[in-house]
matplotlib code that plots the C-alpha trace (Angstrom):
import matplotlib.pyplot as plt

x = [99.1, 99.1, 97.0, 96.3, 95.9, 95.3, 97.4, 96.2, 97.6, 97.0, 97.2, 99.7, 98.0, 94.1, 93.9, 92.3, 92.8, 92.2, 93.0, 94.7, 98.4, 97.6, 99.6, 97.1, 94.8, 91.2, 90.0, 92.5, 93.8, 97.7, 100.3, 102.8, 101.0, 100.5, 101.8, 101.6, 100.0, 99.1, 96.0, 95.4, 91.8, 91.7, 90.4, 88.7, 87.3, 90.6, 89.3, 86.4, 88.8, 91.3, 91.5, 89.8, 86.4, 86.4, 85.4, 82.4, 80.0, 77.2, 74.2, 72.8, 73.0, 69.2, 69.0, 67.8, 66.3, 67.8, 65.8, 66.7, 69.7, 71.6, 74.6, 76.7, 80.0, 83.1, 85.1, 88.9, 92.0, 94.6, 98.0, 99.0, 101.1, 99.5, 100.6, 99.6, 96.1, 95.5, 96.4, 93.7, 91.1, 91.5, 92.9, 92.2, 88.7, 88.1, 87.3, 89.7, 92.3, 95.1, 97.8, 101.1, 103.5, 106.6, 110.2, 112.5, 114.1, 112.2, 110.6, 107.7, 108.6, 110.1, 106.8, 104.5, 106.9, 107.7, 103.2, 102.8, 105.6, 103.6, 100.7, 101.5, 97.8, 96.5, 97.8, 99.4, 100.0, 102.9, 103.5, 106.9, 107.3, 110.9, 112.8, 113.5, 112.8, 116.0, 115.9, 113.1, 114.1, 116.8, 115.1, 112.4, 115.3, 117.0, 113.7, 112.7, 116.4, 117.0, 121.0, 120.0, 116.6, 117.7, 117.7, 114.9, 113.3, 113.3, 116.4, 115.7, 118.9, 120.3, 119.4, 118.0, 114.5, 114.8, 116.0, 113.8, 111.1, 112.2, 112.6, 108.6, 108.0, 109.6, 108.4, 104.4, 105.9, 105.1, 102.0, 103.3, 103.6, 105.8, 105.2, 107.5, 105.4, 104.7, 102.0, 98.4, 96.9, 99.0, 99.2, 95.2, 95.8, 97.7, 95.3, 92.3, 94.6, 95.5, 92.8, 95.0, 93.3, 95.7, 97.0, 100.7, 101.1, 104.9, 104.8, 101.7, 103.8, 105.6, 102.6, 101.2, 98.1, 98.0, 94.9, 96.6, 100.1, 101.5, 104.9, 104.7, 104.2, 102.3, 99.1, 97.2, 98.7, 98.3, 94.8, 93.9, 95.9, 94.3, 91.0, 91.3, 93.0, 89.7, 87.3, 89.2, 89.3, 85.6, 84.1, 86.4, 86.3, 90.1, 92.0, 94.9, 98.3, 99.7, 102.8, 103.0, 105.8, 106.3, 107.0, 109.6, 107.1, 106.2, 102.3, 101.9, 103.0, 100.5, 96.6, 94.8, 92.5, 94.7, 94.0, 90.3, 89.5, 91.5, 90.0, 93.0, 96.1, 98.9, 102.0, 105.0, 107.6, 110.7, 114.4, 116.4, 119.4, 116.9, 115.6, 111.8, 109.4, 105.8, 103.2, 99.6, 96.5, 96.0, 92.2, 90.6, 87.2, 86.8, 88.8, 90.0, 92.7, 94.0, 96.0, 99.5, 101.9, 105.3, 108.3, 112.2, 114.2, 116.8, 118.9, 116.9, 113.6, 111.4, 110.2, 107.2, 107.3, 104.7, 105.7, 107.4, 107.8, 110.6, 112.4, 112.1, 112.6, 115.5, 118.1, 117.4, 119.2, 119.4, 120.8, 120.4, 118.0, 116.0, 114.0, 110.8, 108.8, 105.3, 102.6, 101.1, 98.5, 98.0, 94.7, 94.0, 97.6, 99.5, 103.6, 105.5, 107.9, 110.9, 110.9, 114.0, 114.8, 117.6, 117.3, 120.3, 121.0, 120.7, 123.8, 122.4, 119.6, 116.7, 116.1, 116.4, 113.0, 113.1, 111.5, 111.7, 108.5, 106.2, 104.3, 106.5, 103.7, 102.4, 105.5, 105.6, 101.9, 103.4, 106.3, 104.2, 102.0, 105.1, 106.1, 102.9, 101.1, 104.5, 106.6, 109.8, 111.6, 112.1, 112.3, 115.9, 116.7, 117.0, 114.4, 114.9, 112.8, 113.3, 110.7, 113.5, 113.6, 113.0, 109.0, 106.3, 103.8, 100.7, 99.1, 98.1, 98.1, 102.0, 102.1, 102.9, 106.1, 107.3, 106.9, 108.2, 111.2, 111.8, 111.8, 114.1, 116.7, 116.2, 116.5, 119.2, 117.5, 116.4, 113.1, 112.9, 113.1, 110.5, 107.8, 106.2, 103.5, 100.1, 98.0, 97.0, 98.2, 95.6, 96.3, 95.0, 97.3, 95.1, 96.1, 92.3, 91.9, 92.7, 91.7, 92.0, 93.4, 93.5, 95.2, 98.4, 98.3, 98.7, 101.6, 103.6, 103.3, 104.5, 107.5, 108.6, 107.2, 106.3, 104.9, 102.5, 100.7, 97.7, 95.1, 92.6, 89.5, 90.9, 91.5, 87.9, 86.6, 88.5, 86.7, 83.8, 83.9, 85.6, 88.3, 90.7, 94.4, 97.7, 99.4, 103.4, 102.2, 100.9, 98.9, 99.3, 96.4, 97.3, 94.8, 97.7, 101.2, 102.3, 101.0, 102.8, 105.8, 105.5, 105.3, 108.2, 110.5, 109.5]
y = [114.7, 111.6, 108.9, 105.6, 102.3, 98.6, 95.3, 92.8, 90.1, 90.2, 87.2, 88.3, 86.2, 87.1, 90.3, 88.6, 89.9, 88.3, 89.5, 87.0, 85.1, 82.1, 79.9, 79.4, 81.6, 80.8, 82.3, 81.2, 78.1, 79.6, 78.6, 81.1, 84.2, 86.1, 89.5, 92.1, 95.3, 98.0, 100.0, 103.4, 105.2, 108.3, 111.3, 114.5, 113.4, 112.9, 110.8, 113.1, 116.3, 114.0, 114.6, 111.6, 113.2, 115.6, 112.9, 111.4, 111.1, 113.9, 111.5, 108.8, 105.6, 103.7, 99.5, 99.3, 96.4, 94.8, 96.6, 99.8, 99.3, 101.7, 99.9, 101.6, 100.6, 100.6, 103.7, 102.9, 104.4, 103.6, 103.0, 103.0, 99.7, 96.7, 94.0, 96.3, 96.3, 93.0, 91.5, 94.6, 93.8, 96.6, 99.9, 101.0, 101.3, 104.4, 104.3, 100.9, 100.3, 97.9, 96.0, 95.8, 93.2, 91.4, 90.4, 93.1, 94.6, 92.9, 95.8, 97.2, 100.7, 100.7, 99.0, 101.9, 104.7, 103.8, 103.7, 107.0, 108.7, 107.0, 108.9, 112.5, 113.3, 112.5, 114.7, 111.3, 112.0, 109.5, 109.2, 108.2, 106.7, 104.9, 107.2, 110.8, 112.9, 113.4, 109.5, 109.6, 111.7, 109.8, 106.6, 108.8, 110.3, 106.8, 105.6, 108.6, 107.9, 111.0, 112.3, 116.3, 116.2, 118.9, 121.6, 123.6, 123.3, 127.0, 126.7, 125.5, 124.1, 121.2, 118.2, 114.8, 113.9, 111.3, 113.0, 116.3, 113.2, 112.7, 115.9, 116.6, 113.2, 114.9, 118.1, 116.4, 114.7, 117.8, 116.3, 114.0, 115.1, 113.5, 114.1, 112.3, 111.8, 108.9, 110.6, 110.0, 112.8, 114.7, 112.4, 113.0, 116.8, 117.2, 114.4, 117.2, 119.9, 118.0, 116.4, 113.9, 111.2, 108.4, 108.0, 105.9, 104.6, 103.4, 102.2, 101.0, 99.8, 103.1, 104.8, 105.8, 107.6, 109.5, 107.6, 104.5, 104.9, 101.6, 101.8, 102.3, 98.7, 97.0, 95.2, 98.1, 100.7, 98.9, 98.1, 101.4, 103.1, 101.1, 101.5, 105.3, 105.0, 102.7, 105.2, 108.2, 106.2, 104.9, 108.1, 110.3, 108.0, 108.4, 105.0, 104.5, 101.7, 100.4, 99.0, 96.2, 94.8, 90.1, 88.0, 85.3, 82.8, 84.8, 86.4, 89.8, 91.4, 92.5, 91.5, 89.1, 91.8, 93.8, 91.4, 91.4, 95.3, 95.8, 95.3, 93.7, 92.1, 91.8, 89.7, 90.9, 87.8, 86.7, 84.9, 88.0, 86.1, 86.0, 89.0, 88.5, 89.4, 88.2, 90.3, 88.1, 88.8, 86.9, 88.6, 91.2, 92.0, 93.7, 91.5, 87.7, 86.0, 84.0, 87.0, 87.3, 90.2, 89.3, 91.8, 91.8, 93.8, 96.3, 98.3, 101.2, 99.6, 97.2, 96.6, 94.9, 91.3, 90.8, 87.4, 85.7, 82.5, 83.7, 84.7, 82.1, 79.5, 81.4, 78.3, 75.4, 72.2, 69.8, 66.5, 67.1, 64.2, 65.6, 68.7, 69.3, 72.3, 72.5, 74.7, 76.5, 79.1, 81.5, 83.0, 83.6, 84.3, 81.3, 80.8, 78.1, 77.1, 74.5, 71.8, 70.7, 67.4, 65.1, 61.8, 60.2, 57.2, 58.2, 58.6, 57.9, 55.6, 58.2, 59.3, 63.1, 64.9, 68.3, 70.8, 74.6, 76.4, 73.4, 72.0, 68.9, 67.1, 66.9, 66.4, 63.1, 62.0, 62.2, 59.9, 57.7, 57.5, 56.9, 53.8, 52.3, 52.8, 53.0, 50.3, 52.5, 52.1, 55.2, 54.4, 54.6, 57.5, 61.1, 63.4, 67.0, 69.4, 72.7, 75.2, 77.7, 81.3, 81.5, 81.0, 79.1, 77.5, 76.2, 74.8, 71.5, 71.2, 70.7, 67.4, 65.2, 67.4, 67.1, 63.0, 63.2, 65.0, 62.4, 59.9, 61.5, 62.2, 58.0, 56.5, 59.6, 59.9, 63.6, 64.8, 65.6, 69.8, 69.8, 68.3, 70.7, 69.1, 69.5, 67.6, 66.9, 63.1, 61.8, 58.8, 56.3, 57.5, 59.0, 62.1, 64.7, 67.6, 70.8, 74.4, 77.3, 74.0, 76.4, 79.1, 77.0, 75.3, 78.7, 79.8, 76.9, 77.4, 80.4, 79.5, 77.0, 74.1, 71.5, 68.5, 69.0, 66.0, 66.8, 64.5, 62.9, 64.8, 68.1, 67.1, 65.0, 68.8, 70.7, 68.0, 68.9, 72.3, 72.7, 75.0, 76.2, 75.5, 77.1, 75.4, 73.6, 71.9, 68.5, 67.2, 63.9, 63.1, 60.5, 59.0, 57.2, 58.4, 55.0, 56.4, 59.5, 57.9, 55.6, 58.4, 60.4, 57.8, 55.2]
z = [156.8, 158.7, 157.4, 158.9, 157.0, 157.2, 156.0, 153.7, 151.9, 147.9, 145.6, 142.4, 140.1, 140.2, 142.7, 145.9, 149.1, 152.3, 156.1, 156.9, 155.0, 152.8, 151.1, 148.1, 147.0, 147.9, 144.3, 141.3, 143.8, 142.8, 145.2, 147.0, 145.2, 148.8, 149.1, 151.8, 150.9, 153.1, 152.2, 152.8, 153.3, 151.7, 154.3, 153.7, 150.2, 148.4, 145.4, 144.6, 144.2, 142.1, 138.8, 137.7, 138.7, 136.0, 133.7, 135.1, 132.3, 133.4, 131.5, 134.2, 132.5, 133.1, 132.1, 128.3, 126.3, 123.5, 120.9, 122.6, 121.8, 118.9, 117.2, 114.8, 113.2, 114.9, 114.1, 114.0, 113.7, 110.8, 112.5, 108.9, 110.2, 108.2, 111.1, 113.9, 111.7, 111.3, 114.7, 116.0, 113.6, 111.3, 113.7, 116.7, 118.0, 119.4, 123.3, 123.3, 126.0, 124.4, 127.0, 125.1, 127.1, 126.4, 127.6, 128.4, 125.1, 122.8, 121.3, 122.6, 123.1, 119.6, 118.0, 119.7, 119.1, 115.1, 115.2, 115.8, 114.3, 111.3, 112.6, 111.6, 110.8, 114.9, 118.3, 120.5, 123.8, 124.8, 128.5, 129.5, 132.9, 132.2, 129.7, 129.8, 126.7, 125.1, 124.8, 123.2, 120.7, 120.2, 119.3, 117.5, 115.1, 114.7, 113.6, 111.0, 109.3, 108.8, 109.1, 109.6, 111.4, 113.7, 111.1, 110.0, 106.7, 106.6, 105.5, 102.5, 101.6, 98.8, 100.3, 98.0, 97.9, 100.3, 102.9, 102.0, 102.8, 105.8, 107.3, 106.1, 107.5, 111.1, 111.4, 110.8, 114.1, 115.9, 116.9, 119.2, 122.5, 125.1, 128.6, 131.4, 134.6, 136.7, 138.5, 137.2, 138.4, 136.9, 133.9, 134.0, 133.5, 130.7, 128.9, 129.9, 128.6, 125.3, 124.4, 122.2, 120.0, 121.5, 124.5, 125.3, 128.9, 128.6, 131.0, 132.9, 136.3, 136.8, 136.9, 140.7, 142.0, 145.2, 146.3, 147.5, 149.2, 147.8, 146.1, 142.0, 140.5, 143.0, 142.8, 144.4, 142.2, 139.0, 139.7, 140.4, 138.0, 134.7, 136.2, 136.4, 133.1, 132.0, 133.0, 130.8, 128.1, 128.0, 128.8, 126.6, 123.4, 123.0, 122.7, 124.8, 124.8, 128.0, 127.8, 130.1, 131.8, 132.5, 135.2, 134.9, 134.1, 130.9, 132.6, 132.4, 135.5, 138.0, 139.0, 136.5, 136.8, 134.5, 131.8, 132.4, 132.2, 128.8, 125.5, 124.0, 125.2, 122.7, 122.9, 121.6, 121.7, 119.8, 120.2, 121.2, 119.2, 116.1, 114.1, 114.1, 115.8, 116.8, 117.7, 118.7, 120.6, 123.4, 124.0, 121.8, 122.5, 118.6, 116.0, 116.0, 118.3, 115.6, 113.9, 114.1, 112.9, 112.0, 112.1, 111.2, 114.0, 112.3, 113.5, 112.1, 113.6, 112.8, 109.4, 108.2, 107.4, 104.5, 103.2, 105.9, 103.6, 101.6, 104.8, 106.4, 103.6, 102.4, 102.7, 100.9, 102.6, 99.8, 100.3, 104.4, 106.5, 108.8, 107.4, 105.7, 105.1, 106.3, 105.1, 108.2, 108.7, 111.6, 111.6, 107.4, 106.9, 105.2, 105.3, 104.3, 107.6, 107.9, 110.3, 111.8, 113.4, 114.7, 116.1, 117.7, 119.8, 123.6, 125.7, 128.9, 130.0, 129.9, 126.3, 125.6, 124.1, 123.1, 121.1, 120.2, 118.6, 119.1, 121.7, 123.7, 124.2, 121.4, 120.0, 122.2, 121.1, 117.8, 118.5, 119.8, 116.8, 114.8, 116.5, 117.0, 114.0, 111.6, 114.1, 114.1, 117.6, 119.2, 122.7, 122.7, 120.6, 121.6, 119.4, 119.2, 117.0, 115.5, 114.6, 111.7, 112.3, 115.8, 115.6, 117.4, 115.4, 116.9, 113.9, 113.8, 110.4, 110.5, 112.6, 109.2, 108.4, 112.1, 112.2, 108.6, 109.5, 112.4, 110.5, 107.8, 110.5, 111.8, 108.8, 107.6, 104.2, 102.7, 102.1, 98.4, 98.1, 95.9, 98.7, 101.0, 103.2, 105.3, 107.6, 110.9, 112.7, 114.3, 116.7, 114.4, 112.4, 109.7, 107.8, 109.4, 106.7, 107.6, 107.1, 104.0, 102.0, 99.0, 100.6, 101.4, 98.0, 96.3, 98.9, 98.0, 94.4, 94.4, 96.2, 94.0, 95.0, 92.4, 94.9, 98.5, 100.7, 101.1, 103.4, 100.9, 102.4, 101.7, 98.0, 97.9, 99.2, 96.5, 93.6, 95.2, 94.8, 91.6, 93.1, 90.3, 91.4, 90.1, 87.8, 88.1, 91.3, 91.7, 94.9, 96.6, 98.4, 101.8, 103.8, 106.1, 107.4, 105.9, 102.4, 102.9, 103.8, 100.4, 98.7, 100.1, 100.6, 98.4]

ax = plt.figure().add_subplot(projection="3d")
ax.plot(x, y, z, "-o")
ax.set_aspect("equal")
plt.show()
């Protein structure tokens, strides 16, 4: 059936069409974001006998007051994956839609298939747009580690307890159900047919809907696709994943819009030459943004990281300039991270500045404290900084181990191994307090550590309040980065 359609120019970034071609978009004010689409109008009543329409809700929805209002307490889902938990809040809500994105290998498939393999006790529908069935499996059986999980347990032969383990562990698998389609209609179906209690979009730009004509993965075609997707899930009460491909830049690919209609974006990044992994929220509508989940990339899958201090702390330089280890906190999770530095006379006439796993420019406010509050010349030296491990810290509270590991690597003297450190460099040059003081003091106890800077208003708080500290560790309050200096280095 012919059908005839119209051409309009889509921004990439936010989802704004226009008529006519611009060169920067007219709602986000992005630059070379314009991309033809053509746009089809359904005929004889296509979207109404889609399979979308069997979920309108059949109540009419009328405005209500606040007092009107019944709240009752979000019910979630136990992914049974303590990271997965805390970076949602505590499970998954039900009714939720969750945007999973990342780089290309990094994980992401692996992450939501090893989550509800762990999830024996709910039916999961998992969608498949990219791989076929029989690769599933494949990473499903590498994952359950399990050498004979294609025989039956009917056979009830001589195997250990571990592996007797595992093969219970795969045949409660049974109630995930994979389905390869790219066709939401059809996708729409089998989630009628099912009725699973989660729902896996893997992944969301290979999905297409036969009412707009677009090729799979455009801007159209996303849109409509999550929207669809949006409605199931709200009107069903059955949480669903996408999994999300990224631009070049690093954005999630597709409309803006994308971002906007989800209830949670996650962020699944990490050094593909390291082993760990972080997963953050970026925007969730029922927990904190400030979580993070940390994982360790194996070739049996990806294993729970629940101290990440000892990981990452697991080489001790002693004798070495240039490193110190800061006590950092992301969201109410503390770890203990080292801070690498080297600072070396520039070869050419512009000096070199660069940093991995911190922000460059603040990395450059903090050079600049350092030689005009301290009066160390650093105009002429190339600085590069280190974040160990592969991580990127945005805690403030480790700006005095980054200008104290610079100036360890200048002046080529080490940082005594029993120090770890916290506080935030203001441009004064004071030492500002800084958050769940406490929290960090008992992490680097129980590391090892038998001396931590603290700034002075943290340690005036913890008089204050009586706070009873582990023992083996002694606290040196500084008010100054010249005190902390006088302390470390004499």
């Amino acid at each position: 059936m012919a059908k005839t359609g119209k051409t309009v120019y889509v921004c990439n970034s936010c989802g704004e069409d226009q008529p006519k071609w611009f060169g920067r978009c007219p709602v986000c004010g992005e630059w070379n974001t314009c991309v033809e689409q053509v746009v089809y109008k359904p005929t004889n009543g296509q979207v109404n006998r889609s399979a979308s329409a069997s979920y309108t809700s059949p109540l009419t929805s009328t405005p209500l007051t606040l007092a009107e209002i019944e709240t009752t307490s979000e019910i979630r889902l136990n992914t049974h994956d303590e990271e997965l938990n805390r970076v949602l809040g505590g499970g998954l809500v039900q009714g939720s839609l969750i945007l999973l994105g990342g780089e290309p290998g990094i994980g992401k498939s692996t992450l939501v298939l090893q989550t509800v393999l762990h999830m024996p006790e709910r039916c999961v529908l998992y969608v498949s747009g990219e791989e076929s069935a029989s690769q599933i499996k494949m990473r499903a059986e590498r994952l359950l580690t399990s050498q004979q999980v294609n025989k039956s347990i009917s056979q009830q032969e001589e195997v250990e307890q571990p592996q007797r383990d595992n093969f219970h562990h795969y045949k409660t698998a049974d109630s995930l159900k994979i389905f390869c389609e790219t066709n939401l209609e059809k996708v729409l179906e089998q989630i009628k047919a099912v009725q699973p209690e989660l729902i896996i979009v893997d992944s969301i730009q290979t999905i297409w809907t036969e009412t707009a004509e677009s090729s799979p993965g455009s801007i159209t075609q996303i849109r409509e696709c999550a929207a669809t997707i949006l409605k199931v899930v709200k009107e069903s009460g059955i949480p669903a994943i996408l999994i999300g491909h990224i631009t070049k830049e690093g954005s999630l690919a597709g409309p803006k819009v994308l971002e906007h209609i989800v209830d949670a974006v996650l962020q699944f990044e990490g050094d593909q030459h390291y082993m760990y992994r972080i997963l953050r929220a970026q925007k969730n509508r029922f927990g904190s943004t400030a979580e993070l989940g940390i994982y360790e990339m194996r070739q049996d899958g990806l294993r729970q990281v629940s101290n990440p201090s000892e990981l990452l702390l697991t080489d001790r330089h002693e004798g070495m300039s240039g490193v110190c280890i800061a006590a950092a906190v992301e969201g109410v999770r503390p770890f203990l991270i080292e801070v690498q530095a080297l600072v070396s006379t520039a070869a050419y006439g512009t000096p070199q500045r660069s940093a991995t796993g911190f922000d460059l420019r603040r990395m450059n406010m903090l050079l600049a404290v350092l030689e005009k509050r301290v009066g160390f010349k650093l105009a002429q030296k190339d600085v590069y900084l280190n974040i160990a491990g592969g991580l990127r810290v945005s805690d403030p509270a480790i700006d005095l181990s980054v200008i104290t590991a610079v100036l360890s690597s200048n002046l080529d003297v080490p940082v005594d191994p029993a120090f770890c450190m916290t506080g935030e460099v203001g441009l004064s040059g004071e030492i500002r307090p800084v958050s769940r003081i406490e929290q960090r003091i008992r992490e680097a106890a129980k590391l090892g550590f038998h001396d931590m800077l603290i700034p002075s208003s943290n340690a005036e708080q913890l008089k204050q309040l009586q706070t009873s500290l582990p023992k083996g560790i002694t606290l040196h309050p500084v008010r100054k980065v010249e005190e902390a200096f006088r302390t470390l280095f004499g």
